[in-house]
Every structure is written in C-alpha cells, then in structure tokens.
C-alpha positions, -999 to +999 in steps of 0.1 A: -670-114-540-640-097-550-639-069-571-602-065-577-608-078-613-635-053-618-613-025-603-581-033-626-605-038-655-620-006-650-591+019-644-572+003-672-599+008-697-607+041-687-567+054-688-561+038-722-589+053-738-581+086-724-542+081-737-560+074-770-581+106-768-554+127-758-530+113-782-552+121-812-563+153-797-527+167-793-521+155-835-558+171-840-546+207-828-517+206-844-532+207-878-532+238-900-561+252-919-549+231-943-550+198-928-512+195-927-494+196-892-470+221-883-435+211-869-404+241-860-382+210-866-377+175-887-364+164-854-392+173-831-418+159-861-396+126-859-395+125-819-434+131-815-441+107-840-425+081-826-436+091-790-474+095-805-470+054-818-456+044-788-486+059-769-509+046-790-495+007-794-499+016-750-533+028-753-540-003-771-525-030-748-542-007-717-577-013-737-574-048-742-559-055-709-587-037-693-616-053-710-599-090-706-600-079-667-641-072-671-644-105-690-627-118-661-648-107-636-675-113-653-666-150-655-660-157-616-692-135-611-712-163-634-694-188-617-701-178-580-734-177-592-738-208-604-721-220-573-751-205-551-777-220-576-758-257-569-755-253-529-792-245-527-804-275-542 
C-alpha cells in the first residue's frame, strides 16, 4: 500500500491549519484593551492586511488540499480492500 496520499494529506492539513492559527493569533495580540488593533503606520496596517488575506485564502487551499488527499487515500485503501475480498473468493 502506498501511503504517499496519506503522507501529503497529512502534512498539508496540519501546515494550513497552523498558518490559520498563527495568522489569527498574530491579529489576536495585536488588539488593544479595547478591541481595536494598533498599527505605527496606515501603510504597515495596509501591507499586513493584505499579507494576513493572502495567508489565510493559503491556509484555506492547504486545508482543502490536505483533506482531498485523506479522502484519496482513503478511497484506494477501500478499493485495495475490496480487491482482496474479490481474489479470495
């Protein structure tokens, strides 16, 4: 069997959702006691904005890629299974 798919499925679903975390971690400890984040600049609040979107559209496409790989292996699993079921009889 070969666990490639498992592998891929795996390591990708594990980096997006740490992305993810440490995406909205980062926005988390920026925030004042007021709720409001704090920024020196417009420009660095526009930049890390953007950046933080970017990451997160990634850590979406990472999570999905990821658990379409475990679906995957989980389908040739079922299906080298059912060939071992057919060859015995």
């Amino acid at each position: 069997m070969d666990y490639t798919l498992l592998i891929m499925g795996i390591l990708t679903l594990s980096t997006g959702l740490f992305l993810w975390h440490w995406i909205n971690k980062k926005q988390f400890n920026r925030r004042n006691s007021n709720g409001v984040e704090g920024f020196t600049s417009y420009e660095k609040a526009v930049v890390i904005r953007f950046l933080e979107r970017i990451g997160r559209w990634l850590a979406f496409i990472l999570i999905i890629a990821g658990l379409v790989f475990l679906w995957g292996f989980s389908k040739e699993k079922k299906k080298i299974e059912q060939q071992a079921v057919t060859d015995k009889q």
